[in-house]
C-alpha positions as CSV (number, residue, x, y, z in Angstrom):
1,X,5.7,47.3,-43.5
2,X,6.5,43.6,-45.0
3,X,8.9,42.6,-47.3
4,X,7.3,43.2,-50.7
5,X,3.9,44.9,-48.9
6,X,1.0,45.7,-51.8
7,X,-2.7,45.8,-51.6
8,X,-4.8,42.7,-51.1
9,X,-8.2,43.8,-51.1
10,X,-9.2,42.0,-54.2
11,X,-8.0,38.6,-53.1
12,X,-9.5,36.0,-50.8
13,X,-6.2,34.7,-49.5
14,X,-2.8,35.9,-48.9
15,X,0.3,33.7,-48.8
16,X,3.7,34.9,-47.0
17,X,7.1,33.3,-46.1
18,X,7.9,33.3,-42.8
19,X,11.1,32.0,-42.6
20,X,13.1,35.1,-43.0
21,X,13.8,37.8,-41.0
22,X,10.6,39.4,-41.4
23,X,7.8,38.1,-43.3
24,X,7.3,38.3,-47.0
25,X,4.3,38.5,-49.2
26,X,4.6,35.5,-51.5
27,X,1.0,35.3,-54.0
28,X,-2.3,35.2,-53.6
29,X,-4.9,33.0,-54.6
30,X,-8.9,33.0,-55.0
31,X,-9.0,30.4,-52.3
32,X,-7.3,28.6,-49.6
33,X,-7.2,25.0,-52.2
34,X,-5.6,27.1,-54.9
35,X,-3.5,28.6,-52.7
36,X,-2.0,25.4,-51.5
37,X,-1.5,24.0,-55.1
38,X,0.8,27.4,-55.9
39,X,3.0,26.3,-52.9
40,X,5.3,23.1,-52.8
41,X,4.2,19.7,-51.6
42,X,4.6,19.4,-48.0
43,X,3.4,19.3,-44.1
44,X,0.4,21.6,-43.3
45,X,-1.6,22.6,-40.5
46,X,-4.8,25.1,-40.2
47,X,-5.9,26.8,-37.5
48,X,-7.9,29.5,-36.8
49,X,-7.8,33.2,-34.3
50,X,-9.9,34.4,-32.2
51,X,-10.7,37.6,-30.7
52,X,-9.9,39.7,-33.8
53,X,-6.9,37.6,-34.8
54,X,-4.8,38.3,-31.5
55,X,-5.7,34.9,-30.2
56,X,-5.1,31.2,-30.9
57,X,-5.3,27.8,-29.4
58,X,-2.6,25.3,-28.7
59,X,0.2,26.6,-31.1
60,X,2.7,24.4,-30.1
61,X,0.3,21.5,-31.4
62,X,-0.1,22.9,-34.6
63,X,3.5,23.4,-35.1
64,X,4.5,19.8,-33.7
65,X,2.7,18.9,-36.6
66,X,5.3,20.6,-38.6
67,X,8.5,18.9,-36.8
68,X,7.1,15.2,-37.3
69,X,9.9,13.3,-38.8
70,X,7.3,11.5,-41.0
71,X,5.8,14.5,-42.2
72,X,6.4,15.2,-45.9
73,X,8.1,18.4,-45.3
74,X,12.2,18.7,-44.5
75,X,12.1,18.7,-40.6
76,X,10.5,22.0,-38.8
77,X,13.8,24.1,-38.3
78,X,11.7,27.7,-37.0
79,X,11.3,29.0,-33.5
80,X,7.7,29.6,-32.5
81,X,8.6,33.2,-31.4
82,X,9.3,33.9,-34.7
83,X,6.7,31.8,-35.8
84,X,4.5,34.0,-33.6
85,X,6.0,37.4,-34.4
86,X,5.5,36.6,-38.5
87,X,1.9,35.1,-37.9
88,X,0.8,38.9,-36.5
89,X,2.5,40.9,-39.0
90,X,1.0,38.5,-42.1
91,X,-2.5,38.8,-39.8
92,X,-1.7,42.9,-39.9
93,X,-1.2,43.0,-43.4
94,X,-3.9,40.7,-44.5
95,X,-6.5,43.1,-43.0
96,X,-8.5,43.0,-39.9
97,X,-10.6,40.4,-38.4
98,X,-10.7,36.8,-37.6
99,X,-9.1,34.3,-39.7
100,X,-8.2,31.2,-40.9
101,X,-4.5,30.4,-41.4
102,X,-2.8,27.1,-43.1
103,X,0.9,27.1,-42.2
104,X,3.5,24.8,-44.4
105,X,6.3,23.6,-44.1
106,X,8.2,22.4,-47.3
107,X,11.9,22.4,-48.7
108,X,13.4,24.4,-46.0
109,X,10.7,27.4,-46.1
110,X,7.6,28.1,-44.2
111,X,4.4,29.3,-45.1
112,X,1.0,30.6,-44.1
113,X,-1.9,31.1,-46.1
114,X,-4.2,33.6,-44.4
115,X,-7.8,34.2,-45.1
116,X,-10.8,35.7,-43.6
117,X,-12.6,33.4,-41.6
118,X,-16.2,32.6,-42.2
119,X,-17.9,31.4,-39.4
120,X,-20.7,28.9,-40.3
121,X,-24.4,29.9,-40.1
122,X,-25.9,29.0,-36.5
123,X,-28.5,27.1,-38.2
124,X,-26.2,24.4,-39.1
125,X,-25.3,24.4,-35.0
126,X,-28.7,24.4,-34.1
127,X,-30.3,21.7,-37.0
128,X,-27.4,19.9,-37.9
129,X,-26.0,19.0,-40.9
130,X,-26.1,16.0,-43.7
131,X,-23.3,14.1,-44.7
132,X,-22.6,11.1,-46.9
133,X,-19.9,8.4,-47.8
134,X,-17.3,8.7,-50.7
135,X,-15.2,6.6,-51.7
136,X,-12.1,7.8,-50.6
137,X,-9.0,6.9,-48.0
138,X,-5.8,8.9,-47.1
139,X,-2.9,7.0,-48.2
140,X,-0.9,8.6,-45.2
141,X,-3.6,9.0,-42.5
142,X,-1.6,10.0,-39.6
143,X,-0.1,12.5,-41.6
144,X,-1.4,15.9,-42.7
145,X,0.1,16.1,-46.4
146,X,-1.0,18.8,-49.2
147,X,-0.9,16.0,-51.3
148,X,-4.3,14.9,-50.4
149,X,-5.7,18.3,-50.5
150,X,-6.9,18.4,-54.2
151,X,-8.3,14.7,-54.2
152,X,-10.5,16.4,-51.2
153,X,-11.4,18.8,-53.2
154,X,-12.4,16.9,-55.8
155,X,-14.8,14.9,-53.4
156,X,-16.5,18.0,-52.3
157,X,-17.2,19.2,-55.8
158,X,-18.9,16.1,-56.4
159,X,-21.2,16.1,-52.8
160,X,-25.0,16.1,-53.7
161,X,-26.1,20.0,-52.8
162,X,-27.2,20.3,-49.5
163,X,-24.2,18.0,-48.1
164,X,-21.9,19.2,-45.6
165,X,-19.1,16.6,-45.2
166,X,-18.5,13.5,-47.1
167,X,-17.3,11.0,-44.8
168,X,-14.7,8.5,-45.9
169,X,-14.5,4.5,-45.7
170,X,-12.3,1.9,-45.1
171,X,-13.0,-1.3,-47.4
172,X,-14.5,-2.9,-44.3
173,X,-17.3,0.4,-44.1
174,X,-15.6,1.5,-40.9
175,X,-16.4,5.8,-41.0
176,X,-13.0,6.9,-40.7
177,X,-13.2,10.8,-40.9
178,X,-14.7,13.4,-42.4
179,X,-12.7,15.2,-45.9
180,X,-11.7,17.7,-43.9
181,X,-12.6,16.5,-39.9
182,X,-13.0,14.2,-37.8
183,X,-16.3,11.8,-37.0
184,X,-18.1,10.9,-33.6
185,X,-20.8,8.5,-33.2
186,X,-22.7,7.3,-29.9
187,X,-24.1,4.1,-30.1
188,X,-25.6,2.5,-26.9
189,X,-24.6,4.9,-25.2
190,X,-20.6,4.9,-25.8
191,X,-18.6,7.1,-28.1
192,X,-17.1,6.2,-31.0
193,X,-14.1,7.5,-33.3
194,X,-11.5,6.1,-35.2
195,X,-7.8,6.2,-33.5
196,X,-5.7,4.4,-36.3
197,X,-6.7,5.2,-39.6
198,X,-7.5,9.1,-39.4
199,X,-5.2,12.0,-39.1
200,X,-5.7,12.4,-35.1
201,X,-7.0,16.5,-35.7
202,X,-5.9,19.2,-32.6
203,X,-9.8,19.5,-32.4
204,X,-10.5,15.9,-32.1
205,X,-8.0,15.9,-29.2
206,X,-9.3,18.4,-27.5
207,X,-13.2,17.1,-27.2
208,X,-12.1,13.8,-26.2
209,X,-10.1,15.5,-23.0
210,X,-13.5,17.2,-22.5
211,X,-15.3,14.2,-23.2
212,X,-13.6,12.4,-20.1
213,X,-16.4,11.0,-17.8
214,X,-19.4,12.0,-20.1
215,X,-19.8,8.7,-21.7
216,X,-17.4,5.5,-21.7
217,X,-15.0,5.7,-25.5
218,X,-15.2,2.6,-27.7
219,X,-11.7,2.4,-29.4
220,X,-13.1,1.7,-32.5
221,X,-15.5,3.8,-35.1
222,X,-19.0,2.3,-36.5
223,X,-19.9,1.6,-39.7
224,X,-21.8,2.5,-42.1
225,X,-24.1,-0.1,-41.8
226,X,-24.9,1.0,-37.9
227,X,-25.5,4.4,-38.6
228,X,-28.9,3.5,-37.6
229,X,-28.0,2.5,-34.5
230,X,-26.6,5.9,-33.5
231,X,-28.3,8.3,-31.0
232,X,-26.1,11.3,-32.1
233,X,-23.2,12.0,-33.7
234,X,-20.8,14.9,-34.6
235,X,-18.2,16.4,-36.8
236,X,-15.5,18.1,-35.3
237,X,-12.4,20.2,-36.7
238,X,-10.9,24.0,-36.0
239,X,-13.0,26.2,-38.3
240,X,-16.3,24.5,-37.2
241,X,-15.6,23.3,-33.7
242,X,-18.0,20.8,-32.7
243,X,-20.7,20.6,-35.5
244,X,-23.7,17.9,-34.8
245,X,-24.6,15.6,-37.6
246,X,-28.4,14.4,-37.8
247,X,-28.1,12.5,-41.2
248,X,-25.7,10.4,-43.1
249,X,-26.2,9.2,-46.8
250,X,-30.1,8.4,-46.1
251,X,-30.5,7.5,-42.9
252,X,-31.3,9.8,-39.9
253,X,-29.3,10.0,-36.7
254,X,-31.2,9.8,-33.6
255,X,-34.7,11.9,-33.5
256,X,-33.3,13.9,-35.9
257,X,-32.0,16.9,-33.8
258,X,-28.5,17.7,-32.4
259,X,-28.1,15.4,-29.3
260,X,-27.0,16.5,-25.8
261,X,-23.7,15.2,-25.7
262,X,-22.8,17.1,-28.7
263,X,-24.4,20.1,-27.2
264,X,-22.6,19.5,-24.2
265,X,-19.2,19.1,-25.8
266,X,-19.7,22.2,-28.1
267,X,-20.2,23.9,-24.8
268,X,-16.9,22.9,-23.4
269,X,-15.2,23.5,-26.3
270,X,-16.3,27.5,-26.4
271,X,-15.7,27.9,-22.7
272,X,-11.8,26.0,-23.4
273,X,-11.3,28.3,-26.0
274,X,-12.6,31.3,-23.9
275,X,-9.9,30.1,-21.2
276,X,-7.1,29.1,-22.9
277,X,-7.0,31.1,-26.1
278,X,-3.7,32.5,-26.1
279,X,-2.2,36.0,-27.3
280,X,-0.1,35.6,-30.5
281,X,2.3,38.4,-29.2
282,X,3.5,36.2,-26.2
């Protein structure tokens, strides 16, 4: 039983503190943006389980994110056992199934924010999805900061329906990343994404490791004004893995269709997760 245990069936997330001796039910919220605005400013990190939330992938990462000395958080001071140990019993008490989970670290306490995860319709894998451009930059890009969270929030409210992902600019139209992922482009034949200006996602990592020897990597991202020039392109992040893009603003990608590198990669990317997935009680 948790500190504080109660019912949360009428709630879409659940928020604990983990940084005592045994985790602690802390509020919930209608949604994971609302529940991160209850919580104080701070460094963040989402991720996701697998295999009926026993399972995740690359940990350590996630919490590295937590012990960056820039990060706007006081310095991670928890050890990932009991990091580990309070991620199952908040998982237990949450209710059963995958999810998605948003750990942060702020003023000396940690916290995750857990919520049943939705996997996306296969359509959107199979068709693609449409994005656009807003007019939007993280002020500390290398940095994942809550701060940012309801400015992205306020972007997606104002996406035309039908739009997935707005995709964000820098003044010189360079696609930078996505509100909430990270952006891939092949143009003649060489893949694209942006390494300085966009907060370098555990996804985004990953595909490029399994992107090694597919296609030659241009170290800098296209712009807007090439989109045309594109024969595929992808989003990529934890919750939706490696999604295929086949319009931005009003121009289409390619043929119109998710392209083979994309499928390729999202391949990869299941048969990693199928291998390296790792058991939350180890």
């Amino acid at each position: 039983m948790l500190c504080g245990q109660r019912s949360y069936v009428s709630f879409v997330v659940t928020i604990f503190r983990l940084d005592g001796a045994r985790p602690e039910f802390f509020a919930s919220a209608p949604s994971m943006a609302e529940a991160s605005a209850i919580l104080p400013h701070g460094a963040y990190t989402t991720l996701r389980t697998y295999g009926n939330g026993t399972r995740v992938l690359r940990l350590a990462q996630h919490l590295a994110r937590l012990r960056d000395p820039a990060s706007p958080g006081d310095g991670y001071r928890f050890e990932e056992s009991k990091v580990r140990a309070g991620l199952l019993l908040a998982l237990e008490a949450a209710g059963p199934g995958d999810a998605r989970l948003r750990l942060t670290s702020a003023n000396e306490r940690l916290f995750v924010a857990v919520e049943p995860l939705e996997p996306l319709p296969e359509t959107l894998y199979r068709d693609g999805v449409w994005c656009v451009s807003v007019p939007l930059m993280r002020t500390t890009p290398k940095v994942k900061d809550t701060r940012f969270i309801p400015a992205a929030q306020a972007a997606y409210r104002d996406l035309p329906a039908g739009v997935h992902e707005g995709l964000m600019l820098a003044e010189d139209g360079t696609i930078l990343e996505g509100l909430s992922s990270n952006f891939f482009a092949v143009r003649g034949g060489v893949l694209h994404t942006e390494d300085e200006r966009v907060l370098p996602g555990i996804t985004r990592g990953i595909v490029l490791e399994l992107g090694q020897g597919l296609l030659p990597r241009a170290r800098e991202a296209v712009r807007l004004d090439q989109i045309g020039e594109l024969s595929e392109a992808f989003l990529t992040s934890v919750s939706r893995g490696v999604l295929p893009v086949v319009r931005v603003d009003e121009t289409t990608i390619g043929d119109g269709r998710p392209g083979p590198l994309t499928r390729e990669l999202a391949r990869r990317l299941e048969a990693l997760v199928e291998r390296e997935a790792e058991p939350l009680s180890a």
